[in-house]
Structure formats: structure tokens, C-alpha cells
C-alpha positions in Angstrom: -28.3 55.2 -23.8 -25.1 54.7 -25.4 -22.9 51.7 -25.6 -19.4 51.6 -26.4 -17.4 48.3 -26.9 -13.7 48.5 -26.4 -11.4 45.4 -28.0 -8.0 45.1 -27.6 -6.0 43.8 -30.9 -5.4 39.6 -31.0 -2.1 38.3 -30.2 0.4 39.7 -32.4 3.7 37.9 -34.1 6.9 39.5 -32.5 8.6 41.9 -35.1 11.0 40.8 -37.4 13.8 42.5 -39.5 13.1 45.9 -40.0 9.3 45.7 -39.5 7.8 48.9 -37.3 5.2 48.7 -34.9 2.8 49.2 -37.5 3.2 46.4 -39.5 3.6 42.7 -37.4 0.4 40.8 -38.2 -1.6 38.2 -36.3 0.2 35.0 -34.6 -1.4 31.9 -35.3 -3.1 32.1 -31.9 -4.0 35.8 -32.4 -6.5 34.9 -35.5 -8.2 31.8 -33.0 -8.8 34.6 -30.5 -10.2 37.3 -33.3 -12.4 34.4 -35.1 -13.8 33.1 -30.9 -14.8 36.5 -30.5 -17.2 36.7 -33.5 -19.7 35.0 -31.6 -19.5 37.7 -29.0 -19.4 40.3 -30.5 -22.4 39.1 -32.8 -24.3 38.1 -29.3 -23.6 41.2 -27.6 -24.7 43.8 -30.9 -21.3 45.1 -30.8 -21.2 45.2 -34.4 -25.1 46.6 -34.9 -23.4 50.0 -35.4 -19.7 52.1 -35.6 -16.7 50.3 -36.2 -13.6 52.2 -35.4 -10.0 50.3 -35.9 -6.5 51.6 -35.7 -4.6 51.5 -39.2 -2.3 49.1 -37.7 -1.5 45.7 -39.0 -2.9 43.7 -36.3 -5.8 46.0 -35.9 -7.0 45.2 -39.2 -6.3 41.5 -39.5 -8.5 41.0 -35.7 -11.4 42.8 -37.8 -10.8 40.6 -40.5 -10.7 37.6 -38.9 -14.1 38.7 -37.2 -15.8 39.5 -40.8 -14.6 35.8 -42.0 -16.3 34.6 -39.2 -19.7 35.9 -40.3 -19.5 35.9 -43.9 -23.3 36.9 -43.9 -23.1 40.6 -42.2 -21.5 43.4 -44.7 -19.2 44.3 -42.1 -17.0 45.8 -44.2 -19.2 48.4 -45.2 -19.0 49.7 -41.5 -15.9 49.9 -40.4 -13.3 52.9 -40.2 -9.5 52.5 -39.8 -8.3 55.9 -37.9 -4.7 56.8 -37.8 -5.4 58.6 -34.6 -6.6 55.1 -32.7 -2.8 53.7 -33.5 -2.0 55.4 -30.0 -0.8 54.5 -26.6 -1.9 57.3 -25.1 -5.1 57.0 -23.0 -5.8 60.8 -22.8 -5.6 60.7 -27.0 -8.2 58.3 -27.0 -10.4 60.2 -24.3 -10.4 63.0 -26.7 -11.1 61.5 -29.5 -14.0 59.5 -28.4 -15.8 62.8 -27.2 -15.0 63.7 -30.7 -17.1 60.8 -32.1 -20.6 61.7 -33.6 -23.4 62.2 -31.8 -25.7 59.8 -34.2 -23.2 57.1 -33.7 -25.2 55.2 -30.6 -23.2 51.9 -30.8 -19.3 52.0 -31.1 -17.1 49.2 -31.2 -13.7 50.6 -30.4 -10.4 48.5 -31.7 -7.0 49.5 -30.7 -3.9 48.9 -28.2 -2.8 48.7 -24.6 -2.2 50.8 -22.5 -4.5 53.6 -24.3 -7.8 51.2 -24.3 -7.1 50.1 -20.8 -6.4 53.8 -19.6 -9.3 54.6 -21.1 -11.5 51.9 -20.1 -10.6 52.7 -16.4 -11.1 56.0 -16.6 -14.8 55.6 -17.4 -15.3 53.1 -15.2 -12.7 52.6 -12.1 -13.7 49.0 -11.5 -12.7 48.0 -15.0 -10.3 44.6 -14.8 -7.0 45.2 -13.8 -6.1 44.0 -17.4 -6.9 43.9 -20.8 -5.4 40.8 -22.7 -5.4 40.5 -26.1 -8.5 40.1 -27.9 -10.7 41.1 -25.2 -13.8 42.9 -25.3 -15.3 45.2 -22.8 -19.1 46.6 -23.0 -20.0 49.4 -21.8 -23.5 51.6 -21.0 -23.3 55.5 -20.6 -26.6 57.6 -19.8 -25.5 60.5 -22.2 -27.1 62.7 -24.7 -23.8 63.6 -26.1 -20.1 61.9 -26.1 -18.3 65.4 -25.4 -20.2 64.3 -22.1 -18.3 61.7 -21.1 -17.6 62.5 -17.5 -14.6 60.1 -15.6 -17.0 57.2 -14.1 -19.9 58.1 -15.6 -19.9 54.4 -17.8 -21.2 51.3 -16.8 -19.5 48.0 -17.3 -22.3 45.3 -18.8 -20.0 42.6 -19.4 -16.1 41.7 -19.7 -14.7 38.7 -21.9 -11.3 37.4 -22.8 -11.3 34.8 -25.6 -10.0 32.5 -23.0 -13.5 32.7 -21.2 -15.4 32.6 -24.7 -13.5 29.3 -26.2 -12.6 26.4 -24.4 -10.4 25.4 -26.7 -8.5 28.4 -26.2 -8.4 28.0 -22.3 -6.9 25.2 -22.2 -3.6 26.5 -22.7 -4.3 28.5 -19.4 -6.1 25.6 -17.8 -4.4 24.1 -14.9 -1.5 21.8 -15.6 -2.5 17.8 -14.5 0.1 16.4 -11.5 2.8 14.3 -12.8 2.3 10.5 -12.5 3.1 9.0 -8.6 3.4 5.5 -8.0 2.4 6.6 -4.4 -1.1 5.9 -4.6 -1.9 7.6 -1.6 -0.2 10.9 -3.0 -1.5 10.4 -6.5 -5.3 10.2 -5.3 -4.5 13.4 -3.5 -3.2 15.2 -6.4 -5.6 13.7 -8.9 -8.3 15.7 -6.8 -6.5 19.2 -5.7 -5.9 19.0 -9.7 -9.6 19.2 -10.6 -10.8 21.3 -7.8 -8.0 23.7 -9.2 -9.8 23.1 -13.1 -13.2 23.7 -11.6 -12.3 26.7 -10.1 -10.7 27.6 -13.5 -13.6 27.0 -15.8 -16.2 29.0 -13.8 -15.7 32.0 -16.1 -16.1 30.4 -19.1 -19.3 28.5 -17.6 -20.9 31.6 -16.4 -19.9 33.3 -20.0 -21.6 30.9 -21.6 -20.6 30.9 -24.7 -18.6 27.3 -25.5 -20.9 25.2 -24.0 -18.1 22.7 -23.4 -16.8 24.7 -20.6 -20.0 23.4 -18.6 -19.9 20.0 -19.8 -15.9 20.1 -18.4 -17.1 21.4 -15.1 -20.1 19.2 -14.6 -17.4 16.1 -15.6 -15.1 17.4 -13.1 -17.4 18.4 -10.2 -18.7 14.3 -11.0 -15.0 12.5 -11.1 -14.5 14.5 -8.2 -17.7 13.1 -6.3 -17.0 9.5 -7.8 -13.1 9.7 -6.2 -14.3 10.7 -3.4 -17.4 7.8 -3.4 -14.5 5.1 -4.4 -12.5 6.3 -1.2 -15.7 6.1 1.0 -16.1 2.1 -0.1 -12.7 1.5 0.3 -11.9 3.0 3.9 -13.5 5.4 6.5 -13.3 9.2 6.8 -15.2 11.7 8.8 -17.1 14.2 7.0 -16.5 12.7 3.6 -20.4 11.9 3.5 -20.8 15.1 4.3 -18.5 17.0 1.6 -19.6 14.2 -1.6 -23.5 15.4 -0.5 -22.2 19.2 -1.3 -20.7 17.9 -4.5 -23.4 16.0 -5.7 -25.7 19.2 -5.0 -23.3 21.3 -7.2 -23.0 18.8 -10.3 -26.9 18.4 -10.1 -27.1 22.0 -10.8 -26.0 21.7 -14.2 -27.6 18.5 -15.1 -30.8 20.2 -17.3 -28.4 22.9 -18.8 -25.9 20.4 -20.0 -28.8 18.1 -21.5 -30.3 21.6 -23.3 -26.8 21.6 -24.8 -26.0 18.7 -26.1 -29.9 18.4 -27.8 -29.1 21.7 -29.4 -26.0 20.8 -30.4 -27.8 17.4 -32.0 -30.4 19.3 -33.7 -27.9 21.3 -35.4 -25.4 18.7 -36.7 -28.5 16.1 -37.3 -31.6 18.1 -38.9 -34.3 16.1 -37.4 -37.0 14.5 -39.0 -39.7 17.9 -38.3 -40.7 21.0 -41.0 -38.3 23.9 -40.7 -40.9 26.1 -39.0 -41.0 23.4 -36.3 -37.3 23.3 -35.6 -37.2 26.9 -35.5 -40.2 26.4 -33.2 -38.4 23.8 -30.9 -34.9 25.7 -31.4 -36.3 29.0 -30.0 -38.3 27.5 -26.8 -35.1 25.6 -25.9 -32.7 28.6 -26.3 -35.3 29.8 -23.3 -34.9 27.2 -21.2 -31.2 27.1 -21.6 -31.0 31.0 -20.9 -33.3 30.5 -18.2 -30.9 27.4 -16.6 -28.1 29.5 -17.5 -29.2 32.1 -15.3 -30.1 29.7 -12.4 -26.7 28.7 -12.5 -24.9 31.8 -12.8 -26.9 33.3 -9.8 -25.3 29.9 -8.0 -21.9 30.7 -8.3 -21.5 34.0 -7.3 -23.8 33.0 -4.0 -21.1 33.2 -1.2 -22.4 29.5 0.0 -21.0 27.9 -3.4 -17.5 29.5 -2.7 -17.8 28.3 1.4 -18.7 25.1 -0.3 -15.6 25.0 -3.0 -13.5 26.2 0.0 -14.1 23.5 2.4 -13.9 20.6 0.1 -9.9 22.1 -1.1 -9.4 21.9 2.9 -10.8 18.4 3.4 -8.6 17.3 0.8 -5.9 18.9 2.6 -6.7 17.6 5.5 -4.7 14.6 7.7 -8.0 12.9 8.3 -7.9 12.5 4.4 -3.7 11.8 4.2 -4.0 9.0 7.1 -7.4 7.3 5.2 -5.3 7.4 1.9 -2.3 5.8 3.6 -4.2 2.9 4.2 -5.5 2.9 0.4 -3.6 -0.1 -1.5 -4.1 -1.0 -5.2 -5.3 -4.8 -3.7 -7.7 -2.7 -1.1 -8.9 -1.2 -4.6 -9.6 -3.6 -6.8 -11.1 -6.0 -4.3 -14.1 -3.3 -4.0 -13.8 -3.2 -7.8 -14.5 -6.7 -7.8 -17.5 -6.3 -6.0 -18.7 -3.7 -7.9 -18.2 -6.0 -11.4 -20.5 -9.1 -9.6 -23.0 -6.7 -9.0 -23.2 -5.1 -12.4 -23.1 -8.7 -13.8 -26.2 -9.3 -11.6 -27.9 -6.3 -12.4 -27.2 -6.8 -16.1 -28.9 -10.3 -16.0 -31.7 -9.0 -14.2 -32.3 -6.8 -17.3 -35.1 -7.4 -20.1 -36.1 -6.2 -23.1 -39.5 -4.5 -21.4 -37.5 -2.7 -18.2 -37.9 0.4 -16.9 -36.0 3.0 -18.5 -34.5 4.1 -15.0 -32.9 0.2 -14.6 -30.9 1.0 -17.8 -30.0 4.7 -15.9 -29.0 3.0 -12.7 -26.6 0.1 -14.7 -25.0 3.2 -16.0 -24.2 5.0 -13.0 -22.9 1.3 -11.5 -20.4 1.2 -14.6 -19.3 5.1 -13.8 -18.6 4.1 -10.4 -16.8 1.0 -11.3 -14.5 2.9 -13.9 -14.2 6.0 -11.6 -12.7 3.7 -9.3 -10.8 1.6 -11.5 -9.3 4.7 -12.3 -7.5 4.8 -8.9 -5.4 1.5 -9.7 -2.7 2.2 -12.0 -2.3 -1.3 -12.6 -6.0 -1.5 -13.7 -5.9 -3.9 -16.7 -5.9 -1.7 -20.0 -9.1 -3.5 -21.5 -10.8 -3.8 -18.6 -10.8 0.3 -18.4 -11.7 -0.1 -22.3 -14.8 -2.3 -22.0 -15.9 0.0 -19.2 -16.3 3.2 -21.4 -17.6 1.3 -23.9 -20.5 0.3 -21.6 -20.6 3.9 -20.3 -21.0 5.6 -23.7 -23.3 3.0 -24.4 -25.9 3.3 -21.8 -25.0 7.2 -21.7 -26.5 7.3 -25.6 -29.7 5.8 -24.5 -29.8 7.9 -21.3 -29.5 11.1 -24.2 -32.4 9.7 -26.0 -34.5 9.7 -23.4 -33.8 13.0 -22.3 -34.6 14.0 -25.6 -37.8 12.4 -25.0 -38.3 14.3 -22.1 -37.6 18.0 -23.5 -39.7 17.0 -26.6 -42.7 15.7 -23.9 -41.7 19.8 -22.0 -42.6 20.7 -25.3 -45.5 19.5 -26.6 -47.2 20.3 -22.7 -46.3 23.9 -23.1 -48.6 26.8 -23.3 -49.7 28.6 -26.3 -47.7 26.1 -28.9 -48.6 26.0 -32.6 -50.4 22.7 -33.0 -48.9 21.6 -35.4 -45.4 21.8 -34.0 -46.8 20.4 -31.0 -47.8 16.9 -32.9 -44.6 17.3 -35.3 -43.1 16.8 -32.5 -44.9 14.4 -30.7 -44.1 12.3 -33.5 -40.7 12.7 -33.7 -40.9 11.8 -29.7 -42.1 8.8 -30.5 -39.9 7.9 -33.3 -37.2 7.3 -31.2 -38.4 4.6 -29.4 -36.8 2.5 -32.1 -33.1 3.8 -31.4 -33.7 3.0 -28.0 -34.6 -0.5 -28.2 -32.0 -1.0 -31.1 -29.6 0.2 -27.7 -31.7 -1.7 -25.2 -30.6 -5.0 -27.0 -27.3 -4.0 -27.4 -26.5 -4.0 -23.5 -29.0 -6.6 -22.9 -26.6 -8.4 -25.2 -23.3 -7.7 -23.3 -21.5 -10.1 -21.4 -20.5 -10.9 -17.8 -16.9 -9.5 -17.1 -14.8 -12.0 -15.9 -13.2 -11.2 -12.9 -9.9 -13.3 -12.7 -7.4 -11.2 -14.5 -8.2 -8.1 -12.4 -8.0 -9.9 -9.0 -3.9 -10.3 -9.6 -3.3 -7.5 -7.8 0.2 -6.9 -5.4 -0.8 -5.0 -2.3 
């Protein structure tokens, strides 16, 4: 089997003067997308074998910004600028890839538009209608030779633009929030069309999986879309709404112990922990495996046709006038008096609270204060440190609700099979450990006070 990996140039500066095609270099934005890609490329052993680049400027500066990227790889070693890949003909190309060598089994192919796409879609007619800048294709071929490439005969593996590797990137793409509407009726309605539009958006780079922010922005807006939808069901009635936030609340739980692999490799990373390198090599590896596992899970969930039926019906209900005549009736006073009743029963429940509780009466206060601040959200007249205190709460009991899921992977771990025994009680240890953070956070919260309620009852209606 041979694989051939075609990448389209970054984003190149417009040229100037007398400057020829040749010679513009890299935008700004052209050397983010070469550097996001590094990753990718790395991941996908594009760069385990050939490297073949067109002379041009920007054909050398995307390798370069990939070679910075990975400063351990002698990449430079590898590559080959060609004169004949500064084409535009796809037909040039064709030729000149059945030219390659026959010992060369892994080719990563840079050039330009249209030759690469020409190219791309003539070994494989379901290629993407496109090919933006810095993308990279991957492709399989069952051929002994490459002067047997045969029009169709590839197969496309995978397909990424940087905008689906990087969120950061994305974001210029990502749908554009509503401008502000004093109609609250109106604004509530936008506010959710809005993130069922940047759900939609960030499935790509969720099921890419490379920036693992893209899941944690789709598990935040799949939940602020549930928690709208919640603060509308306590407010006033609407048919079917229990039935669409239960759909919801299926789809965010979904990503629940993929985002949690995440963020705990993300931790161990930035903050060595307190185990031998072998362990965290150990813990690292067997996590990456539950996180490709997840990943996989999830994946297979999106492209089932019930998520989409799912997606689809909850952008109608939104649409719908059941919604538009509950949401007429929706006042900021209407609002904040079931915000008020949410406050006197956090107060209650926060009182309740002792040093010895149960680690789930510390999980439940949490999701209270989400509820409360997804629903103060709603009131644009919602006192600025009101909406303050609330996140602090919320990142607060969210830090102890990430230690003891940390607990809980490192428990996964030292329970699975055929684990080196000493990892196994490194870890153990290291489990324990963090019982000290977590009561250092218990007394924090236990220490908070009531909020007082009079300065958020002056409401108009």
C-alpha cells in the first residue's frame, strides 16, 4: 500500500510591487495554519517518508513553519523543492507523480490550487469540492507501482482544513453571535438559533479531534443550550420542551468522559504530577486509550442519522410559534422571581453542607449555581456582581468536581488488567493525595455566604 498526502500552500500575502507569483510569502494567518498542521501531519505519518515542495515562496515557508513546529525531527534532511510542482496544471502533476520512485512508499505532496485539487479529484471523484489553504488530504492506493495510478483507483483516509485542526483558527469562521435585543422574547430566541448554529459548526473539529477545545465548546454549548431551555421550562409552559431538553441532555452526556480525559491530560502535562516518569508514561498511554476509545464512541454518534433527526428538530422547536407565544409571555420580573427561588434554595442547600458530605452534595450545589447563572443569563438587567459571584462559585465547585474525577480515572487505573505494580500503587498514592486539595475546597464553599436577595428583586416587568 501506498499513501500519498497532498497539502495545499498556507495563506499567502497578496503581491506587492513588482513581486511574481513566485515570490509573496506567508500572511500572518498563513504561518498559524502551516504551524496547526504540524500536529497532523506528525499524527497522520505524513512526514515518515518523501517530501516534495514546489520552489515557490509560500511553498517553502508552509514547510518551514511545519519543521519549527517539531524542532526534534530532521525534516530538513527530507524534503525536495521541484520546479515542476510550481504548476497549475493538474495533468502536470498526474504525470509527474507516476514519475515518482517506486521505493518512495510515503509522499507528502506540497503545491497549489487548482493542480492539487485537479489532481486530488482525479484519483478519487469524491474528494471535497475544495481545497483551502493549508489543507491536507490522505490518501491510500493498492499499487505496486505509481506509473499505475489508474483515475479512482485512491482511497481518501482522511480530509483536514486547519480550521478543523485548531480552534483558535475556527473561530474566525465560527458563527457570528446576534446583536444585543432589548426584546427579551427575541433575544432568548436568537441566543439559541445562535449556538445550535455553533454546534453544528464545531462538529468537524470535534470529530477531528485534534484541539481538544473544539469538544469542550460543543459540550458548553449543547449544555447552555439545555440550561436555556430548563430556565424557560421554570418560567412558563411549552409542549414538547421536556421532550427536546431530554434529547439534549442525552447528546451533552455523550461527551462527558471524553472531556474529563482531556482536561486530566492536559493537567498532567502542564503540572508533572507527583509519580516516577515510567509511571506517567504508564498512566499517559492507558488514558490516550480511553480517550481514542471515547473519541470513537462519539464520532460513530454523530454521523448516526438519529443525531442529525435530533439536531434538526430542536432548530424547528425553536422555530416554532409554540416557542415564540411561551417567550412572549417571558418578562425580566417573570425571570428573576424564579431566580430568586433558585438563590433561597442554594442558600439552603449550602447550609445543609458539612465538612464530612457526600462528594455528590458538593456536585449537586454546583449544578444548582449553573442553573441559577444560566438563567440569570436571560435578564439583561441581571446585577453585574451577582453574575460575578456566580462563576466564582461555579469555577469553584467545578475544581473540586475535576479532582474527583481525577480520582476516578486514577481508581480506572489502578483496577485495570495486566498493570505494572508499581504504577498501580504510585498511583494509588497519588489518588489519595488529593484528598487534601479537596477538603482545602470543601472549606472554601462551606465557607461562602448566603446571597442576599434584595438588590436582584428590583426588577421592572
Amino acid at each position: 500500500m501506498r499513501h500519498l498526502y497532498v497539502m495545499r500552500h498556507a495563506k499567502a500575502k497578496q503581491p506587492s510591487g513588482d513581486m511574481t507569483d513566485h515570490q509573496p510569502p506567508l500572511s500572518k494567518r498563513g504561518k498559524r495554519q502551516a504551524a496547526e498542521m504540524a500536529n497532523v501531519l506528525q499524527r497522520w505519518q505524513a512526514l515518515e517518508g518523501e517530501v516534495y515542495a514546489s520552489t515557490a515562496a509560500r511553498t517553502r515557508e508552509t514547510f518551514d513553519e511545519v519543521v519549527a513546529q517539531l524542532p526534534e525531527r530532521a525534516l530538513a534532511k527530507q524534503v525536495h523543492f521541484d520546479e515542476a510542482l510550481y504548476t497549475f496544471d493538474g495533468k502536470g502533476l498526474l504525470a509527474w507523480l507516476k514519475a515518482l520512485p517506486d521505493e518512495a512508499e510515503r509522499v507528502l505532496l506540497i503545491s497549489h490550487n487548482p493542480a492539487l485539487h485537479d489532481l486530488a479529484r482525479w484519483i478519487n471523484k469524491v474528494t471535497p469540492h475544495s481545497l483551502p489553504t493549508g489543507s491536507v488530504l490522505h490518501f491510500t492506493l493498492q499499487v505496486t507501482f505509481w506509473k499505475n495510478v489508474e483515475q479512482g483507483s485512491a482511497e481518501l483516509s482522511e480530509y483536514l482544513t486547519p480550521e478543523m485542526a485548531s480552534y483558535s483558527l475556527f473561530k474566525r469562521l465560527a458563527p457570528k453571535p446576534p446583536e444585543h435585543n432589548h426584546d427579551t422574547a427575541s433575544r432568548i430566541r436568537d441566543m439559541l438559533e445562535h449556538q445550535y448554529q455553533v454546534i453544528r459548526a464545531l462538529e468537524p473539529g470535534v470529530v477531528a479531534g485534534i484541539d481538544p477545545e473544539f469538544l469542550h465548546q460543543y459540550r458548553v454549548n449543547l449544555r447552555r443550550s439545555r440550561a436555556v431551555g430548563e430556565s424557560l421550562r421554570s418560567v412558563t409552559k411549552v409542549s414538547d420542551l421536556k421532550k427536546m431538553l431530554k434529547r439534549l441532555k442525552h447528546r451533552g452526556q455523550a461527551t462527558s468522559d471524553l472531556r474529563d480525559i482531556d482536561v486530566f491530560l492536559e493537567d498532567i502535562i502542564k503540572t508533572p504530577p507527583p509519580i516516577s516518569s515510567g509511571t506517567r508514561q504508564g498512566l499517559t498511554h492507558w488514558l490516550q486509550g480511553c480517550q481514542w476509545a471515547q473519541h470513537q464512541v462519539l464520532c460513530q454518534q454523530l454521523i448516526e442519522p438519529e443525531y442529525a433527526a435530533d439536531l434538526l428538530a430542536w432548530q424547528n422547536f425553536i422555530a416554532s410559534v409554540e416557542v415564540e407565544k411561551a417567550l412572549s409571555k417571558l418578562t425580566p420580573k417573570r425571570i428573576q422571581s424564579v431566580v430568586d427561588e433558585r438563590v433561597a434554595r442554594h442558600d439552603e442547600d449550602l447550609k445543609a453542607l458539612s465538612l464530612d458530605a457526600q462528594d455528590t452534595d458538593f456536585h449537586d450545589l454546583r449544578k444548582g449555581v449553573k442553573r441559577i447563572r444560566y438563567l440569570a443569563d436571560l435578564n439583561p438587567e441581571a446585577p453585574k456582581a451577582f453574575l460575578s459571584e456566580l462563576k466564582h462559585r461555579q469555577r469553584l465547585l467545578g475544581d473540586f468536581q475535576d479532582l474527583c474525577s481525577r480520582q476516578a480515572w486514577l481508581d480506572a487505573f489502578g483496577k485495570s488488567q495486566d498493570k505494572d505494580p508499581q504504577q498501580q500503587q504510585e498511583c494509588t498514592q497519588w489518588r489519595d493525595s488529593l484528598d487534601k486539595p479537596k477538603l482545602a475546597l470543601r472549606k472554601k464553599v462551606l465557607a461562602l455566604k448566603p446571597f442576599v436577595l434584595k438588590p436582584l428583586t428590583n426588577v421592572t416587568a
